[in-house]
TORLODREN-482786 format. One record per residue (C-alpha): z, y, x. Coordinates in steps of 0.02 Angstrom, whole numbers, padded with zeros to 5 digits, always signed. Layout:
// TORLODREN-482786
ZYX/...
//
This chain:
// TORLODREN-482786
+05509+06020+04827/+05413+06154+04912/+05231+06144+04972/+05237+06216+05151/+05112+06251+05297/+05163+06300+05468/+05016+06359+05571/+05020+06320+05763/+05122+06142+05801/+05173+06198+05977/+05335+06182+06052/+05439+06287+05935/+05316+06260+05791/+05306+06055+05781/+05494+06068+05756/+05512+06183+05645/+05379+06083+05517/+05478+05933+05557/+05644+06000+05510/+05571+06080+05346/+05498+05906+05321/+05667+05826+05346/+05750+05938+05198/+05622+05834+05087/+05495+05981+05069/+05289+05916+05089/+05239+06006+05239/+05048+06029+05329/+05026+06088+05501/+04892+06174+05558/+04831+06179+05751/+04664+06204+05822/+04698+06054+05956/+04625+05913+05871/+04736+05809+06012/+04872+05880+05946/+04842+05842+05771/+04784+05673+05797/+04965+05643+05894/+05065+05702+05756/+04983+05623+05605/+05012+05466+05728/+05181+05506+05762/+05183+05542+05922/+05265+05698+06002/+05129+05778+06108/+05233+05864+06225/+05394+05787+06306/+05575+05846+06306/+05622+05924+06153/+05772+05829+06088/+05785+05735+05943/+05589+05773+05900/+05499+05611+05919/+05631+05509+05810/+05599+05663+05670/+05447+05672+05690/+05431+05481+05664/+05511+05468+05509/+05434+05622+05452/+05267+05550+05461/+05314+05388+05375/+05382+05446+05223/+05248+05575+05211/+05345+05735+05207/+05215+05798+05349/+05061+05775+05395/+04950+05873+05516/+04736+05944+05499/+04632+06097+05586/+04569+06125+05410/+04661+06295+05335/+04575+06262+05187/+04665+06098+05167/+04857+06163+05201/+04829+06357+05158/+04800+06345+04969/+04924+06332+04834/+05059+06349+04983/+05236+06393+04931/+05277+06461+05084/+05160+06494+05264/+05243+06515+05441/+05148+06558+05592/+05208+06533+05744/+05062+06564+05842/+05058+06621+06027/+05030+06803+06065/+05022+06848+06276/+05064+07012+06333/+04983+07078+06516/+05087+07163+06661/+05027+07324+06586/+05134+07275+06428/+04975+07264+06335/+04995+07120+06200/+04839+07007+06178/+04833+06974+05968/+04676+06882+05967/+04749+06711+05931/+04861+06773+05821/+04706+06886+05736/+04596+06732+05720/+04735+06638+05644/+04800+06772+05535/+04609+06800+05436/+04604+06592+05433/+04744+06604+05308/+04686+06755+05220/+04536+06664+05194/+04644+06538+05114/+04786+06616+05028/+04831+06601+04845/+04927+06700+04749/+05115+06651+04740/+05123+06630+04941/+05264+06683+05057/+05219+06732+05219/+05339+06726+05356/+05292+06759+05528/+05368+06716+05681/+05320+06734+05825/+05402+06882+05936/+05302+07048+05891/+05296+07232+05951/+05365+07342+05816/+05264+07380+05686/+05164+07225+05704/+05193+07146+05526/+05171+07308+05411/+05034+07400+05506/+04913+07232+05568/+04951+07069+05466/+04975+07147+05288/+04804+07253+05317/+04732+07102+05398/+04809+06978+05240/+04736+07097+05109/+04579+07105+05168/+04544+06936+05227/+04620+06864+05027/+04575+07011+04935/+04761+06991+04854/+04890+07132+04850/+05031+07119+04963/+05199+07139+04861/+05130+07078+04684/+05032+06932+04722/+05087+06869+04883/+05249+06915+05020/+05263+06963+05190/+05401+06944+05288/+05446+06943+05507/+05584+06812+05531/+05597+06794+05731/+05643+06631+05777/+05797+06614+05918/+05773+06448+05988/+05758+06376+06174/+05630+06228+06201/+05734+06070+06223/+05865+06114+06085/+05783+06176+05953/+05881+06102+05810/+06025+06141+05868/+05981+06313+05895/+05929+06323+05702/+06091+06264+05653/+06175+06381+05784/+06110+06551+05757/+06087+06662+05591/+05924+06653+05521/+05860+06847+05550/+05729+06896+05398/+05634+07063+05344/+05539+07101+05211/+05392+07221+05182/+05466+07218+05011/+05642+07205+04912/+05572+07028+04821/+05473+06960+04981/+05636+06977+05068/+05744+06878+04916/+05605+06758+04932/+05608+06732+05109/+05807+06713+05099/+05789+06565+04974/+05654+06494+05056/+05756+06491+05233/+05905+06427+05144/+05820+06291+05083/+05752+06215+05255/+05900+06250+05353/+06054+06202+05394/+06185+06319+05479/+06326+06274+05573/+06490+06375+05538/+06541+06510+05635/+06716+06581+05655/+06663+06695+05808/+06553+06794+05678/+06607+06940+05591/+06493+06889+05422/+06454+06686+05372/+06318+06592+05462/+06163+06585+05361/+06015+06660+05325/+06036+06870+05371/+05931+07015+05271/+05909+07156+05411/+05824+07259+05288/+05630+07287+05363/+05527+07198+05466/+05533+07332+05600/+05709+07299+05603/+05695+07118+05618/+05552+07144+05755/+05659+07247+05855/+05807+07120+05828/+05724+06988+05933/+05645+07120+06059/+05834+07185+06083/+05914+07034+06102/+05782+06959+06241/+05772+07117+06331/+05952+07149+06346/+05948+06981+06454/+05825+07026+06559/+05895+07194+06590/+06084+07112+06640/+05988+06990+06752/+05921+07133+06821/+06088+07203+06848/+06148+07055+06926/+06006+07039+07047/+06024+07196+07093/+06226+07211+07147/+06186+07026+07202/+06048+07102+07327/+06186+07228+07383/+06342+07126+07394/+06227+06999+07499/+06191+07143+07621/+06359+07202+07617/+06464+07033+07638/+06535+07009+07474/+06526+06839+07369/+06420+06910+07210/+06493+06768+07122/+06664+06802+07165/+06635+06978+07090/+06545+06910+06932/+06684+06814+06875/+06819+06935+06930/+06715+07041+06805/+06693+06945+06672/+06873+06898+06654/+06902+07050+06540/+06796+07043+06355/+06693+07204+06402/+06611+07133+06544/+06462+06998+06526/+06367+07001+06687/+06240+06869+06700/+06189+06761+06850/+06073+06832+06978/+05928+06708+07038/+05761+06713+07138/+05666+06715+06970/+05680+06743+06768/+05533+06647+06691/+05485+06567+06535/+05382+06635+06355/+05544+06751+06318/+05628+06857+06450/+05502+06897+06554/+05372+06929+06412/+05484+07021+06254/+05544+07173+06356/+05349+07211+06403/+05321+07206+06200/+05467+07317+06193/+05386+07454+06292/+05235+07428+06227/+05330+07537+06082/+05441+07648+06183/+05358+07669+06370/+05499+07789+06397/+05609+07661+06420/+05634+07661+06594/+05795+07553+06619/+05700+07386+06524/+05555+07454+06631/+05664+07462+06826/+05756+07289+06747/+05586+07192+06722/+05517+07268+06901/+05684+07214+06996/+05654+07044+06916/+05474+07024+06939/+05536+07065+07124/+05651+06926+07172/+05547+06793+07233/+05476+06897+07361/+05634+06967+07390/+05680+06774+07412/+05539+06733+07544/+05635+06874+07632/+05784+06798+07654/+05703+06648+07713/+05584+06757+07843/+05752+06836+07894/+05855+06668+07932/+05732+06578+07988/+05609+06688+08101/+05415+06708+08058/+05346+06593+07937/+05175+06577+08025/+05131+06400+08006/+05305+06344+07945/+05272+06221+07809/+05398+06275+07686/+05425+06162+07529/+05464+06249+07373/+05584+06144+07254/+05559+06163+07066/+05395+06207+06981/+05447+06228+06797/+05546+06398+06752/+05710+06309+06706/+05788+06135+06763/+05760+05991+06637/+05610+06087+06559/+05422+06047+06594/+05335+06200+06577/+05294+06323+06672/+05274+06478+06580/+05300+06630+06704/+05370+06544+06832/+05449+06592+07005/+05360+06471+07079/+05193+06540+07066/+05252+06732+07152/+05343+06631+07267/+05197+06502+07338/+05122+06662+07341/+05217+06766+07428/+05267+06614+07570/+05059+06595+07580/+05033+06780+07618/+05144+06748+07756/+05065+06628+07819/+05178+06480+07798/+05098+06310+07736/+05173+06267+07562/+05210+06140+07467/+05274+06102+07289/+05384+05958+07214/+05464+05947+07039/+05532+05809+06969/+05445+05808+06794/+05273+05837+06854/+05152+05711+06931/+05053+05743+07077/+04906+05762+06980/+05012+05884+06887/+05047+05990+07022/+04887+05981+07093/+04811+06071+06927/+04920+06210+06949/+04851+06253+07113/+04986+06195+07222/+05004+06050+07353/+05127+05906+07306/+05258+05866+07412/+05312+05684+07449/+05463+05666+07494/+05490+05587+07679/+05381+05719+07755/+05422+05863+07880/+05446+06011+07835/+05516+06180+07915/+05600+06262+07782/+05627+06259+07592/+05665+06360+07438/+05754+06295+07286/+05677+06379+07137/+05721+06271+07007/+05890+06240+06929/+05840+06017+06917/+05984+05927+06912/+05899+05811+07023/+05923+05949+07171/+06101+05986+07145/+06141+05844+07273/+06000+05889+07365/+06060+05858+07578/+05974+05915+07717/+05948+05731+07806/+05831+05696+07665/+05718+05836+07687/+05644+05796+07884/+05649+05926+08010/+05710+06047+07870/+05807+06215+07985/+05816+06339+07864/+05865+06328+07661/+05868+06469+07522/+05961+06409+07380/+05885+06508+07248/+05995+06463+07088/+06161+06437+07213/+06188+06264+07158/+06178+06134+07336/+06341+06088+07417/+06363+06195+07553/+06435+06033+07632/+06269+05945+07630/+06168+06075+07733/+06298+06103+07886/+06163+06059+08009/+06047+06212+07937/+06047+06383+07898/+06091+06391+07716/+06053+06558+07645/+06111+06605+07457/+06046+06761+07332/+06209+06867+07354/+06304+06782+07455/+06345+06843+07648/+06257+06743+07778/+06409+06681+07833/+06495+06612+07683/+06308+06534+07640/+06301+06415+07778/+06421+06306+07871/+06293+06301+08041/
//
């Protein structure tokens, strides 16, 4: 049984203390929100929607495998094994912000013992791991890196709201600063993890030695910003074929019907902690990189480019209350990390329409905090913008939206059958094929 801490219980971080916990290791997490804390040592998820994680977490917490504190110096010492998953934000100059991440980091060199694997992961600029954290380690413990204590970047690959599932599902990526950190990181992973098997991979599921950290920390920068740069891609021949009256969607899966060809879906917005924020890391280290650079611009671009479309169907938006439909960054998820809806209320406002906001998994109250005005449903409105993918809007009509003339369908997933009595306007789609009025 190892003794292991995980520093920052947040949305990818709870889970992954609860499934080391599960594999009958002791585990301590560490979090500065004493909420948060108090919730977990209760047993009590403190944020909703992440399968699977408050019947874990339950039994976690009544066998004892995990328990929670803000003390480092309670879960730091004598530690087998440390992973930080602590938040680092990046600005739209691609400047990343380290100072939670900086705090936390001399909190456990304060703390650390000798014998102590150190794995971080949390998404990290190149370079990150050998040139700031090992410094930072060493001079915070006043132990040597490599004899008394490891360091090692293991990115983790998971999506909020299936995390477990996405550890089983993907290779564990790992790199060392060292030959023996990285053998120790590989046992330690293989020893809190479970991996599904694989036949569409070329080597086993399982835990995966990349050979550096840099390589590792450009693994999870490469894989994120290649999906930003197809959606990028995608908006932009959507943005054409729209203007040009061809069915984008059509062409997509014409495309994709031979294996070279894996063109994503075009949309009014890419949001969440990953896509829009990992390619800005990435050319934080190369700032030559002008196709990652054009991809994240064309992207940044589409909700205004959205409010367009609506301007263009529908006439001026001067005093047009407009309704905006989906506040969190994907359906079924309640956050709202870099989401469309934000440029979009603001890009509707500046045209001087009157918006509102409704999303199923937020409260009034909810909505309110975030700066926009609820909707409730029943009320007139002139137009509206689907933003969010909720299921809940897929059979979205127009007679229950009063008054409602024009609709952009943002994510293309309404019936075109239900909106025959309004102008139904879809991201790459013709104007004609996008309504029935």
């Amino acid at each position: 049984m190892l003794k292991i801490a995980v520093v920052a219980l947040g949305k990818i971080g709870l889970p992954l203390a609860v499934q080391f916990a599960s594999k009958g290791h002791q585990v301590v997490g560490v979090d500065v929100n004493e909420k948060v804390v108090e919730l977990v040592n209760a047993g009590q998820e403190p944020f909703p929607g992440e399968d699977h994680l408050q019947e874990k977490l339950s039994e976690a917490v009544a066998n004892g495998t995990l328990r929670a504190t803000t003390d480092y110096a309670d879960a730091i010492p004598g530690a087998d094994a440390v992973v930080l998953v602590v938040p680092l934000f990046v600005d739209e100059e691609a400047r990343p912000d380290f100072g939670w991440m900086d705090s936390a980091t001399r909190d456990l060199a304060a703390n650390l013992t000798p014998g102590t694997l150190v794995s971080y992961e949390t998404t990290l600029p190149v370079g990150t791991t050998r040139t700031r954290w090992q410094p930072m380690l060493e001079e915070g413990s006043g132990l040597t890196s490599g004899e008394d204590f490891h360091v090692v970047f293991s990115p983790e690959r998971v999506l909020t709201g299936r995390v477990f599932a996405d550890l089983r599902k993907y290779p564990k990526l790992i790199g060392g600063l060292d030959a023996q950190g990285a053998e120790r990181a590989r046992t330690f992973y293989e020893s809190v993890l479970d991996f599904d098997v694989r036949e569409d991979l070329d080597r086993p599921n399982g835990v995966w030695d990349l050979g550096s950290a840099e390589a590792a920390e450009m693994a999870k920068l490469a894989e994120t910003t290649y999906r930003d740069v197809n959606i990028g891609l995608a908006n932009e021949f959507a943005r054409y074929a729209g203007d040009n009256g061809i069915d984008i969607y059509r062409v997509i899966e014409a495309s994709n019907s031979q294996p070279y060809s894996h063109i994503h879906r075009p949309g009014i917005a890419v949001g969440g902690h990953c896509i829009p924020v990992y390619p800005r890391l990435y050319l934080w280290n190369d700032p030559a990189a002008d196709i990652v650079r054009t991809a994240r611009a064309v992207n940044a671009g589409m909700p205004a480019y959205a409010v367009g479309m609506l301007a263009g169907a529908h006439g001026s938006l001067t005093g047009q209350k407009v309704l905006v439909l989906g506040a969190a960054y994907r359906g079924g998820v309640k956050e709202t990390a870099f989401s469309g809806v934000f440029a979009t209320v603001r890009s509707l406002e500046e045209a001087g329409a009157v918006v509102s906001v409704h999303d199923p998994l937020y409260t009034d109250e909810e909505l309110t905090g975030l700066g926009f005005t609820p909707y409730q449903w029943g009320d007139r409105v002139d137009a509206a913008i689907i933003q969010t993918d909720h299921a809940e809007y897929k059979e979205l009509s127009a007679d229950q939206l009063p008054g409602i003339a024009t609709l952009v369908d943002g994510r293309n997933m309404t019936d075109p059958a239900n909106w025959t009595s309004v102008s139904r306007r879809v991201i790459g789609v013709p104007a004609e094929a996008g309504t029935d009025a």
